[in-house]
Legacy VTK file of the C-alpha trace (Angstrom):
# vtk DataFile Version 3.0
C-alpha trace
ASCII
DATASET POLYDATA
POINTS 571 float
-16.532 -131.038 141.559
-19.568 -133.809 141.492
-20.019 -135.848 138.280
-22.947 -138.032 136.980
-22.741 -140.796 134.568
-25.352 -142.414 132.106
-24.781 -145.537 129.873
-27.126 -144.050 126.969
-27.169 -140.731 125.284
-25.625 -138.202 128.055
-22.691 -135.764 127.092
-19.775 -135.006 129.419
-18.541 -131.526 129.509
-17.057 -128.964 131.891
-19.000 -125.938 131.810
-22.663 -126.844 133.237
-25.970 -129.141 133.643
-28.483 -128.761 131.390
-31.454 -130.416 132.368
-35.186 -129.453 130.882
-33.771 -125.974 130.169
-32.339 -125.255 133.664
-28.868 -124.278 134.197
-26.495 -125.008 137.146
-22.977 -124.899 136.987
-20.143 -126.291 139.189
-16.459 -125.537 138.345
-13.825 -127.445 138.447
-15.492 -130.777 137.989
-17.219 -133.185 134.965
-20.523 -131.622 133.727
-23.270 -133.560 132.879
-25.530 -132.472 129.809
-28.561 -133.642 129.013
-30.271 -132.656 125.451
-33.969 -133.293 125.657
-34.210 -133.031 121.904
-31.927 -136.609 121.392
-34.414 -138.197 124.067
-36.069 -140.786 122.459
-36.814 -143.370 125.080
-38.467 -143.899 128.507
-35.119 -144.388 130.505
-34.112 -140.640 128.762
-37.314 -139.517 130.287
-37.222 -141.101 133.622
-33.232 -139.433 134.219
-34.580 -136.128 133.048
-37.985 -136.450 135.870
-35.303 -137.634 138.584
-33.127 -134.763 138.288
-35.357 -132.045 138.194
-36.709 -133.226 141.206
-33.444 -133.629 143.334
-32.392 -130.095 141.748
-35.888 -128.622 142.823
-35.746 -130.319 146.513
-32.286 -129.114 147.201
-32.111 -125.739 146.400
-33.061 -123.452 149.467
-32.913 -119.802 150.387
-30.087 -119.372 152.973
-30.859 -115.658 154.450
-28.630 -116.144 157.437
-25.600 -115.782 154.834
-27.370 -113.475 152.692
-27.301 -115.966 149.171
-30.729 -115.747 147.533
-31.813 -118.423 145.373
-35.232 -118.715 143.869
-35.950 -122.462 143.253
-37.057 -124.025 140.173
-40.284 -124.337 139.686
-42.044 -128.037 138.117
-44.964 -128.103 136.625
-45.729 -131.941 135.651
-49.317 -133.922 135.334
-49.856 -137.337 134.560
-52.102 -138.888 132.160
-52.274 -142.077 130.025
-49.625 -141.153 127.749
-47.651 -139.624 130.704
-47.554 -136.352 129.765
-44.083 -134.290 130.930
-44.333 -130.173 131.447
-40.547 -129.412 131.980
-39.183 -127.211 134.846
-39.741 -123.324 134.313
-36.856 -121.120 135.123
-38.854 -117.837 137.419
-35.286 -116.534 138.949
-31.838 -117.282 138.076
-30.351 -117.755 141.408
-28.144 -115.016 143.001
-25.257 -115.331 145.259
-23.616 -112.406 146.799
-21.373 -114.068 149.067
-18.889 -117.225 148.745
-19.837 -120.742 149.357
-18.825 -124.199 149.814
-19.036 -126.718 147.130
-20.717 -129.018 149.917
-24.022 -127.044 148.854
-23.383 -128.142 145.529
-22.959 -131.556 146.692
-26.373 -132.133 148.233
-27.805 -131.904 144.972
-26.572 -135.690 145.241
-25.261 -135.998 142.076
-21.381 -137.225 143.038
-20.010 -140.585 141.631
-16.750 -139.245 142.499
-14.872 -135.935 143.810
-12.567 -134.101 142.047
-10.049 -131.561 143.690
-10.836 -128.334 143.553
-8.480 -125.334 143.094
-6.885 -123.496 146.353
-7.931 -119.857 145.650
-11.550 -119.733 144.321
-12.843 -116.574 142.059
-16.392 -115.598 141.687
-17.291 -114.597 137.865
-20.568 -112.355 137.294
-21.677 -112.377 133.407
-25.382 -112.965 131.986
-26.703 -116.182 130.859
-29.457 -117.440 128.596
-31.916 -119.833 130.244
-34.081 -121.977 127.736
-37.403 -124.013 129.499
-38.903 -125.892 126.320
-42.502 -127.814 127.318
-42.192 -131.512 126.088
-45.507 -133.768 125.299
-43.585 -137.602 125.818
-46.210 -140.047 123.714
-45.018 -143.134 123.287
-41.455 -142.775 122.362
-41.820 -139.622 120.063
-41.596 -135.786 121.492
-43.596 -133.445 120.167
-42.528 -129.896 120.795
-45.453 -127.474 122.446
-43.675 -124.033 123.278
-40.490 -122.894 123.898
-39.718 -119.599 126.078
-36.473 -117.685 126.663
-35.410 -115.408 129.146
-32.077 -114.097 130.010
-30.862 -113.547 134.294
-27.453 -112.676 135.583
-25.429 -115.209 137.591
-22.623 -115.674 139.810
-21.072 -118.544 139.026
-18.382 -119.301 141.357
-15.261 -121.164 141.086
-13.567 -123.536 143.342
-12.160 -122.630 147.001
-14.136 -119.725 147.713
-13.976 -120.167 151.325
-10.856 -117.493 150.480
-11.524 -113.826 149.433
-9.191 -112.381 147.148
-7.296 -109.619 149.248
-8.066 -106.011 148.939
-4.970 -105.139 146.415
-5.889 -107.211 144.316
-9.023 -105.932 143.837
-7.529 -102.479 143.525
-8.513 -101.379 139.883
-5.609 -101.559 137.507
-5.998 -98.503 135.695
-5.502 -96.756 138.850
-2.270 -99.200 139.433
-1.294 -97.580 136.079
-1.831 -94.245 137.461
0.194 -94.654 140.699
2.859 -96.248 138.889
3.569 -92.883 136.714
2.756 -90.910 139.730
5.880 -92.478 140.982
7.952 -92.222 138.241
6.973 -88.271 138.309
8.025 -88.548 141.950
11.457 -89.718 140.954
11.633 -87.589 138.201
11.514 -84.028 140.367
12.971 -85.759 142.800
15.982 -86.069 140.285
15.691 -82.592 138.520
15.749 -80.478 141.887
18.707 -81.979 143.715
20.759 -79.740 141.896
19.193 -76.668 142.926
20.404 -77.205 146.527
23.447 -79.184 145.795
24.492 -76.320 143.293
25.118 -74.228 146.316
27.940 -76.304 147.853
29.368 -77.441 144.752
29.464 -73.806 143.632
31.638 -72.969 146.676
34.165 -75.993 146.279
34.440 -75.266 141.999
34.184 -71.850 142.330
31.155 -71.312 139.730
29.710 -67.430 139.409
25.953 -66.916 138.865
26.054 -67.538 134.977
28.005 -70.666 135.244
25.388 -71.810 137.702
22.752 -70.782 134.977
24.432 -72.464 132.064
24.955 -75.958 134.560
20.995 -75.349 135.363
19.775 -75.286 131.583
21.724 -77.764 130.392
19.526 -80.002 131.609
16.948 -78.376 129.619
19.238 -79.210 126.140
19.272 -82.941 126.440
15.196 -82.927 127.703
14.213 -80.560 124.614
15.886 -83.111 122.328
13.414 -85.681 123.170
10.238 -84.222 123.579
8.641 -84.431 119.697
10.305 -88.191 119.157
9.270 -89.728 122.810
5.725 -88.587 121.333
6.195 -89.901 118.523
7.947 -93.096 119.728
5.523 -93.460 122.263
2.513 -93.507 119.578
4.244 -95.925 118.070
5.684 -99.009 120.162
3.236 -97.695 123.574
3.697 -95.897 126.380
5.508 -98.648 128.686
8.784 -98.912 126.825
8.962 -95.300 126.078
8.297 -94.429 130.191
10.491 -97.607 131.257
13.901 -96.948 128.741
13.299 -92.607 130.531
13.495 -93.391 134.461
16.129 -96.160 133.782
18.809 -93.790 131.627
17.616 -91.006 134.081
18.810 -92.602 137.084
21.728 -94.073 135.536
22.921 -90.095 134.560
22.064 -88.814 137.852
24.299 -91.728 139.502
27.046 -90.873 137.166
26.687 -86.828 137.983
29.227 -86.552 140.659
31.669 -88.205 138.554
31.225 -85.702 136.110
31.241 -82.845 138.155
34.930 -84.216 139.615
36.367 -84.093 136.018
35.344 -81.550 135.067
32.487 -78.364 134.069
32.290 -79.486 130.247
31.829 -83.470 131.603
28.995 -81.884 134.083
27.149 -80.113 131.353
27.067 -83.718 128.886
25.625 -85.559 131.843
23.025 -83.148 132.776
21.900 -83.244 129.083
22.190 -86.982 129.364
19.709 -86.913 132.255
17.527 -84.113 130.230
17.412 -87.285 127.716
15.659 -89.703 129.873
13.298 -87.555 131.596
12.037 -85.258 128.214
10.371 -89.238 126.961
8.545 -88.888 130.272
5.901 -86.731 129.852
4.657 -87.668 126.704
4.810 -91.573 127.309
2.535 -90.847 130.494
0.239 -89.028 128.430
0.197 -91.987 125.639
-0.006 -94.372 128.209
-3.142 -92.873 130.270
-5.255 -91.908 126.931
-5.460 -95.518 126.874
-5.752 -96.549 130.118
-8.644 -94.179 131.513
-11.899 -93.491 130.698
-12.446 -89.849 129.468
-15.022 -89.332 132.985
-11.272 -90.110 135.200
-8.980 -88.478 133.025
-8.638 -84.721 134.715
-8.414 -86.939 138.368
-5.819 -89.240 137.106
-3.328 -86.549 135.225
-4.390 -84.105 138.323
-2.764 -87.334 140.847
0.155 -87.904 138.199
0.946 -84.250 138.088
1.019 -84.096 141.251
3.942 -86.307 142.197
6.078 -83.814 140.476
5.697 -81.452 143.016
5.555 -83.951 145.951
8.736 -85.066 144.429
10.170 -81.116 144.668
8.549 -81.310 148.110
10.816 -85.019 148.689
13.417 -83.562 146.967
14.071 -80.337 148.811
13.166 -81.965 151.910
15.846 -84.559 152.171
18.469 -82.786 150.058
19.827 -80.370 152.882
19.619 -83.755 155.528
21.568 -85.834 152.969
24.928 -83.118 152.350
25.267 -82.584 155.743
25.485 -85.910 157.210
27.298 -87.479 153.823
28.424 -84.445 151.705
27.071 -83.357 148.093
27.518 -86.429 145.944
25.286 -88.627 148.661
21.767 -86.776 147.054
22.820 -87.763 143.583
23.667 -91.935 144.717
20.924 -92.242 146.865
17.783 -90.117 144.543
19.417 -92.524 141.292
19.575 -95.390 143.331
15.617 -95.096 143.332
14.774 -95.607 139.979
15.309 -99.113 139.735
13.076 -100.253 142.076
10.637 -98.645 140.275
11.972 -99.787 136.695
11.046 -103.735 138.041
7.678 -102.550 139.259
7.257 -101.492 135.837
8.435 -104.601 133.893
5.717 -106.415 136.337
2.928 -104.634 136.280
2.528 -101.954 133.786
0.827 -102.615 130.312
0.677 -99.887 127.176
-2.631 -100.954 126.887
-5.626 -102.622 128.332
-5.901 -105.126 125.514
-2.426 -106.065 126.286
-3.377 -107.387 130.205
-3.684 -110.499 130.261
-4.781 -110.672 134.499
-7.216 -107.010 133.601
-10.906 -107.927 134.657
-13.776 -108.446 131.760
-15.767 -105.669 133.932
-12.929 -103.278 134.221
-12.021 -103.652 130.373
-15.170 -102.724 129.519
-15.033 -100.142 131.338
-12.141 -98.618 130.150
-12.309 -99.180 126.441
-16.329 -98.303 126.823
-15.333 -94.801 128.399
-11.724 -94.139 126.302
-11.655 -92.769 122.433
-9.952 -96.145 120.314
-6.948 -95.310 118.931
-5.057 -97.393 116.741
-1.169 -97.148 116.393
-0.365 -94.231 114.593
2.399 -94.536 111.271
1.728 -91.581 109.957
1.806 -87.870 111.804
0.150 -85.219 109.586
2.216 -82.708 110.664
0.676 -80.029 107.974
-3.155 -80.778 109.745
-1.779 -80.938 113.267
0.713 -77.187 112.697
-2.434 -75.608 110.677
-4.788 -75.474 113.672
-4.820 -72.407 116.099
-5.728 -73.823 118.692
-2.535 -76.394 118.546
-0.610 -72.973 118.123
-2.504 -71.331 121.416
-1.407 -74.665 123.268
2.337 -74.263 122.278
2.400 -70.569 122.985
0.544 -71.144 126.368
2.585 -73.615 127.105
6.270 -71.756 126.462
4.765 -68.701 128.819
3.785 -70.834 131.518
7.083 -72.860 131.826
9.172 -69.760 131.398
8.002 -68.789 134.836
7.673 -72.555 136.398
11.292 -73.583 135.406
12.574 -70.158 136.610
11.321 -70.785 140.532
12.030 -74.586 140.400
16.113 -73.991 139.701
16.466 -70.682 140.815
14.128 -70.937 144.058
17.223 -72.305 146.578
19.560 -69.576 145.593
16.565 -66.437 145.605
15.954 -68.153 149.660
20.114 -68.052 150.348
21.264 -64.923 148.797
18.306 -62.667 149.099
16.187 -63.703 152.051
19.334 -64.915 153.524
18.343 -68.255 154.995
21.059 -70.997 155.110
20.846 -74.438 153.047
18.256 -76.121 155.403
15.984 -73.143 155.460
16.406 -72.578 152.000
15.297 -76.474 151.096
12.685 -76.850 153.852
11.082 -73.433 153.074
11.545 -74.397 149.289
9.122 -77.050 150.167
5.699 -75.380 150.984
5.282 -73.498 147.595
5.634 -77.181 145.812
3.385 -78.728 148.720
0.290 -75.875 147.711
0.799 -76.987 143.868
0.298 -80.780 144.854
-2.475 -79.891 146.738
-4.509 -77.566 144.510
-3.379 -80.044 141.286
-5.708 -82.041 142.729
-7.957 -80.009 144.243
-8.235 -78.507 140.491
-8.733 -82.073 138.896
-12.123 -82.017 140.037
-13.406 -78.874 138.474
-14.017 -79.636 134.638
-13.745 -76.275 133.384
-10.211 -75.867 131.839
-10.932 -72.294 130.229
-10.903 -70.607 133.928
-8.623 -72.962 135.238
-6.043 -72.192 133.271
-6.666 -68.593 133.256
-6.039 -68.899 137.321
-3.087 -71.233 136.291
-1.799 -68.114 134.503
-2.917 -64.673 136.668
-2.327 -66.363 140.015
1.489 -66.778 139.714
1.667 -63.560 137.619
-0.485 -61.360 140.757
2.007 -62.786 143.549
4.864 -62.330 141.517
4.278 -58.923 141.192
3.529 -58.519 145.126
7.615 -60.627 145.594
8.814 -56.659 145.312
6.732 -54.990 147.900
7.255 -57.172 150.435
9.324 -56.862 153.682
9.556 -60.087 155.360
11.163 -63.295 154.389
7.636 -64.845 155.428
5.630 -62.934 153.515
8.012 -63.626 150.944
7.358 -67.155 151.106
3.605 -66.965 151.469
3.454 -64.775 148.177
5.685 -68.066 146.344
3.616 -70.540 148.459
0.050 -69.247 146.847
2.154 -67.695 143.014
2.876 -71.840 142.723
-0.370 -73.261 143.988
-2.098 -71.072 141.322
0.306 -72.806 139.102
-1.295 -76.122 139.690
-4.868 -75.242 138.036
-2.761 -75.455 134.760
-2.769 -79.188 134.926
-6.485 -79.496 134.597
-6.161 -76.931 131.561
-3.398 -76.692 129.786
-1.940 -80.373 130.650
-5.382 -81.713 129.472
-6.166 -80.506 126.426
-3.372 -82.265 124.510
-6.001 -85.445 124.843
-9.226 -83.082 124.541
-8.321 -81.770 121.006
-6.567 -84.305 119.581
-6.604 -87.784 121.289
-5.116 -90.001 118.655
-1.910 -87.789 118.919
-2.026 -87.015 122.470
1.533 -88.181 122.639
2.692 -85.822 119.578
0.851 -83.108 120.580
2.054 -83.002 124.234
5.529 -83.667 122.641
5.317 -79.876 120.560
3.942 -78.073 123.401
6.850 -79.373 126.031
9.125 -78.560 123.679
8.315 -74.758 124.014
7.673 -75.316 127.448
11.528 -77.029 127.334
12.641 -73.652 125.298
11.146 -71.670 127.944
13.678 -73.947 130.740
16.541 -73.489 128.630
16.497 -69.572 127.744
14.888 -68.427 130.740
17.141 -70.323 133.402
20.172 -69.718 131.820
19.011 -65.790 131.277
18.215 -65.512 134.846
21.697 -65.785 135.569
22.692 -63.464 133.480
19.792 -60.829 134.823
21.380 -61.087 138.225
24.449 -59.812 136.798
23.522 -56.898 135.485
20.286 -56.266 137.315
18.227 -57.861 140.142
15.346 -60.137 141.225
12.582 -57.672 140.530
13.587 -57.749 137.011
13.493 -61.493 136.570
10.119 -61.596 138.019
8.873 -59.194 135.843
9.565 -61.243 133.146
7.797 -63.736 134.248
4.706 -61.663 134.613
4.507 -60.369 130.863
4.593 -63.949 129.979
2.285 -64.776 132.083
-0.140 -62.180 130.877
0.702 -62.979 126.668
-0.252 -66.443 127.933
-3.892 -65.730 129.183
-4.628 -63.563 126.380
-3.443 -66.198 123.733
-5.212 -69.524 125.595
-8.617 -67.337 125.959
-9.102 -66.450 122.763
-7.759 -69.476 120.388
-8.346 -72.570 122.647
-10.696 -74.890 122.725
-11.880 -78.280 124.524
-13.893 -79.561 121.797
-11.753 -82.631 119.579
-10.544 -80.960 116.617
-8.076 -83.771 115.095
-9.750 -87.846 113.965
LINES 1 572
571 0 1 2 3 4 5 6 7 8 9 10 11 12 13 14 15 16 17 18 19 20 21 22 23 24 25 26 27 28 29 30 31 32 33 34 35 36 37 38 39 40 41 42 43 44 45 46 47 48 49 50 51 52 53 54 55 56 57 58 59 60 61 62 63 64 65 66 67 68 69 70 71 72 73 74 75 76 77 78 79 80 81 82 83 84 85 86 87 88 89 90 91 92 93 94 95 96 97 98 99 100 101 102 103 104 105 106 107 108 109 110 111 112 113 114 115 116 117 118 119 120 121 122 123 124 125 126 127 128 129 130 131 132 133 134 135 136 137 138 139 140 141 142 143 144 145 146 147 148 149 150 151 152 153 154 155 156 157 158 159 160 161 162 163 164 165 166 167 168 169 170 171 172 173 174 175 176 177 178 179 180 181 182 183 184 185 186 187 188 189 190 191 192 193 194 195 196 197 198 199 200 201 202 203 204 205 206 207 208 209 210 211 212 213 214 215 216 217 218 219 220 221 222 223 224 225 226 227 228 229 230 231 232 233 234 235 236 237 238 239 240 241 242 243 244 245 246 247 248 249 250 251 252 253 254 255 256 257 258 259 260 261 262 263 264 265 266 267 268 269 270 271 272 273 274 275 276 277 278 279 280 281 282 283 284 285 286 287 288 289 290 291 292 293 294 295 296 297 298 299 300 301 302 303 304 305 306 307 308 309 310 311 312 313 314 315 316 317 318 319 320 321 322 323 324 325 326 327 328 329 330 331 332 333 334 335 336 337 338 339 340 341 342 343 344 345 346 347 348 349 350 351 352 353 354 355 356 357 358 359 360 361 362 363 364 365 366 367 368 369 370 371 372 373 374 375 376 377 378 379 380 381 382 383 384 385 386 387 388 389 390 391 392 393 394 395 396 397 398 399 400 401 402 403 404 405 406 407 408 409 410 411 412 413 414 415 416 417 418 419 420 421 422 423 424 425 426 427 428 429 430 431 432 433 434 435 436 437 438 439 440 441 442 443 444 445 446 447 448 449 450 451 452 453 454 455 456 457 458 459 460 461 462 463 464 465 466 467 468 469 470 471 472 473 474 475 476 477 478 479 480 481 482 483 484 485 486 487 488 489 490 491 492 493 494 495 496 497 498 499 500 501 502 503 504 505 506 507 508 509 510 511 512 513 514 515 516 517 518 519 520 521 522 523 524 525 526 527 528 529 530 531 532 533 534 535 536 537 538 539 540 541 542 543 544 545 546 547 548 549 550 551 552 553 554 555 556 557 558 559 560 561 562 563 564 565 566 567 568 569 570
C-alpha cells in the first residue's frame, strides 16, 4: 500500500486516487484524493500536473503476462494564463491475471509501506470515470465541459501472487446441491439396510412374510407423519434446520434399531417409525432449500443430481450390506450406516445456508445470479389450503404421485426377498444383483434432468416400469429377470424430471407444502402397499403383486396427462 501526503487541501481515504477525473486504486493502503473543484491555488495546480504525468509515464502494456492497460491520455497547452486540459480517460485498464503491488509502486507515489494482506482477492464490478476540462486563470477555475463514461475494472487486493484454490471457487449453490445429494445418500442408505438385514433377523426371531411386511411399513407410519408439517416447517424457519434436525434423529434411530429389535417386535416397530420421522422432513426441506438456492435454468440438473443419490445410496446400501453381516453379523449395517450421519450433520452446520441472502462468504456475481434466475419468495405464515386443494392439477400431482410410489416402495423393500425366495440367489447375490436396477435409475435420473419436457418424461416414468413389470411373469431366467427390474427402475428415474419437478413449476412459493401433500400419498402408497404385499404372498403369488403395480401405473399416466400442467398456477 503506497501513500502520498500534501500540507494543503488533499483528503486521505482508503478506496482510490482521484486525480483530474482518473481513477486508480490500490488496496490495502492510504488513498490520496484530490478534488479539482476545492483547487484554488497554483501549488493545487502544480500537484495535480505532477501526478498525471508520473501516472501517464508509468503505466505500460505488459503482453508477456497477458494484463492490458490502455494509458491515460494528457492533453495540456500552455499559454499566458497557463491554460490546463485535464487527463481523458480512453480505456479503463484491464487485468486478467494477478500482480504485484511493486507495479503499483513505480507510480512513485510511496512515503511509506504498509503491509499488505497474505491471501489477495481480485474483485470485478463497474466504475464511473469522470474527466472534467479545467481553464486555471489566475487563481479562479472556470469549468469548460465535463464528460462521463462508465468501464469495468479489476481491482485487485493485496497478495495476489496466491490464487485462491479450485474449491473454493467451486460455486456454492452447487455445494448446496452436493450437500443434499449426500444426505439422500445416507438417507437410502438408511431405509434399505433392512431389506437385506430382514432376512437374517427373520431367521433368528422367527418372523413369517406378514410380520416382515408390517416391520417394512412401519417405517412408512412415522415418515407419513411428517411429510405436510416438514413442508410447512420448512417454509417457515428454511430449509437448513428442517434437513439438519431429519439426518441427525435419522441416524440416531437407525443406531438405536438393533436395540430394539433385541427387546422386542413392538420396540422394533416404534423405532422404525422413529426413523420414518427424521427422514419424511427430508424431502420437502431439500425442495425448500433448492427453490432458493438455484436458478430456474439449473433446477431439473440439480433435483436430477439430488435424486439421484437416493438410488446410489440403494446401490451403497445393498452393496455393502451383505459384506458387513457376514464379517460382523446383522446389527454391524445398522452402527456403521448411523454412524454416517454425523459427519455429514457438521458439514451442514458449516456450510449450508437456507438462503443465499443468508451467506455471508456467497460471491456478489454468484448472488446475482441466483436471485436474478430464482422466483423471490418471502416466508410464508399463511398456507391457503382452500386455493392450493381447489386446483386439479395439485390433485393430478397427488394422485400421480400415490401410483408411482405404490410400485417404487414395493421393489425397494420387497426386492431382496423376490431375489432369495423366488430366483433363489443367496444374501450376496440377492444385495449385489439388487444393485444394478438402482444403478440404471441413478443413471437415467440424470440422464433425464437434461430433457425439459416433463409431460413425456413422466409418462416414460410411468409405462416403463409398468411394460417390464408385466414381462417379470414370462420370463425364464433369473437374468432376464434382473434385466426386466434393471430397465422397469431406470424408467422410474424420468419421474424426477416430471413429477419431482413440478411441485416448484406450479406453485413455487409453496414448493415445500406442495411436495409435502404429494409424499404423503406417495408415503400412503409405502405403507398399504408394502405391508399388503406380504399379505399377497400369503394367499397368492408374485405375479399378482406386480399386477398391481401395473394398474397403478396405468391410472397414473392417464390422470398426469390429462390434468397437469408446467405452467405456475399458485402467486
Amino acid at each position: 500500500g503506497n501513500s502520498y501526503r500534501s500540507q494543503k487541501d488533499l483528503s486521505l481515504q482508503r478506496g482510490g486516487i482521484s486525480v483530474s477525473g482518473a481513477s486508480v486504486t490500490q488496496y490495502g493502503g492510504w488513498i490520496v484524493k484530490v478534488p479539482l473543484s476545492r483547487c484554488q491555488n497554483a501549488m493545487h495546480s502544480h500537484i495535480v500536473s505532477s501526478l498525471e504525468e508520473r501516472l501517464s509515464k508509468q503505466i505500460q502494456t505488459f503482453d508477456n503476462k497477458r494484463e492490458i492497460f490502455s494509458p491515460l491520455s494528457r492533453q495540456s497547452s500552455c499559454c499566458s494564463n497557463f491554460k490546463l486540459k485535464a487527463c481523458k480517460r480512453r480505456h479503463s485498464y484491464l487485468s486478467s491475471a494477478p500482480f504485484s503491488s511493486s507495479y503499483i509502486e513505480q507510480f512513485g507515489l510511496s512515503k511509506r509501506k504498509h503491509r499488505q494482506p497474505e491471501v489477495g482477492k481480485a474483485n470485478k464490478f463497474r466504475l464511473c470515470y469522470k474527466s472534467e476540462e479545467y481553464e486555471f486563470a489566475e487563481p479562479n477555475i472556470d469549468k469548460l465541459k465535463s464528460t462521463e463514461v462508465t468501464g469495468e475494472a479489476i481491482l485487485l487486493e493485496g497478495n495476489l501472487h496466491q490464487i485462491s484454490p479450485w474449491w473454493q471457487q467451486f460455486p456454492k449453490r452447487w455445494v448446496i446441491v452436493l450437500l443434499c445429494f449426500t444426505a439422500f445418500l445416507l438417507c437410502n442408505m438408511d431405509r434399505v439396510n433392512m431389506s437385506i438385514a430382514i432376512l437374517p433377523m427373520s431367521q433368528e426371531f422367527n418372523w413369517n412374510s406378514a410380520t416382515v411386511g408390517l416391520i417394512q411399513s412401519s417405517f412408512f407410519w412415522g415418515y407419513l407423519l411428517t411429510q405436510i408439517v416438514g413442508g410447512i416447517w420448512a417454509d417457515k424457519v428454511g430449509g437448513k434446520l428442517v434437513l439438519g434436525f431429519g439426518v441427525i434423529w435419522w441416524s440416531i434411530a437407525t443406531v438405536l434399531t438393533p436395540v430394539a429389535a433385541k427387546l422386542g417386535l413392538p420396540y422394533l416397530l416404534v423405532m422404525r417409525a422413529f426413523m420414518g420421522i427424521g427422514e419424511g422432513v427430508a424431502m420437502p426441506a431439500m425442495n425448500n432449500i433448492l427453490s432458493k438456492w438455484i436458478p430456474v435454468s439449473e433446477r431439473s440438473r440439480s433435483l436430477a443430481l439430488v435424486y439421484s443419490g437416493m438410488y446410489l445410496g440403494s446401490v451403497t446400501g445393498l452393496a455393502f450390506s451383505p459384506f458387513l453381516i457376514h464379517k460382523f453379523g446383522w446389527p454391524s449395517v445398522f452402527y456403521s450406516f448411523g454412524s454416517l450421519g454425523s459427519i455429514w450433520f457438521a458439514l451442514w452446520l458449516r456450510k449450508a445456508y437456507s438462503t443465499p441472502k443468508d451467506d455471508p462468504d456467497l460471491g456478489a456475481e454468484e448472488k446475482r445470479l441466483i436471485l436474478g434466475g430464482s422466483v423471490s419468495k418471502e416466508p410464508v405464515t399463511v398456507i391457503p389450503w382452500k386455493l392450493i386443494l381447489s386446483k386439479a392439477p395439485v390433485w393430478a400431482l397427488i394422485i400421480s404421485h400415490f401410483c408411482h410410489n405404490w410400485g417404487t416402495f414395493i421393489l425397494l423393500t420387497w426386492m431382496p426377498t423376490y431375489y432369495n425366495q423366488v430366483l433363489k440367489f443367496n444374501l450376496t447375490e440377492s444385495g449385489l444383483l439388487c444393485v444394478l436396477p438402482w444403478l440404471t435409475m441413478a443413471i437415467f435420473a440424470n440422464i433425464g434432468g437434461w430433457i425439459a419436457d416433463t409431460l413425456i418424461m413422466q409418462s416414460i416414468g410411468f409405462l416403463g416400469p409398468a411394460f417390464f413389470l408385466t414381462q417379470l411373469s414370462h420370463v425364464r431366467t433369473p437374468a432376464m429377470a434382473v434385466l426386466c427390474m434393471a430397465c422397469s427402475q431406470g424408467c422410474d428415474a424420468f419421474s424426477q424430471s416430471g413429477l419431482y419437478s413440478n411441485h416448484q413449476d406450479i406453485g413455487p412459493r409453496y414448493a415445500g407444502v406442495l411436495l409435502g401433500l404429494s409424499n404423503t400419498a406417495g408415503v400412503l402408497a409405502g405403507v398399504f402397499g408394502t405391508a399388503a404385499t406380504g399379505y399377497i404372498l400369503q394367499r397368492g403369488s408374485w405375479n399378482d403383486v406386480f399386477k398391481v403395480s401395473v394398474v397403478l401405473y396405468l391410472i397414473g399416466t392417464l390422470v398426469w396427462n390429462i390434468f397437469s400442467t408446467g405452467e405456475k398456477i399458485l402467486d
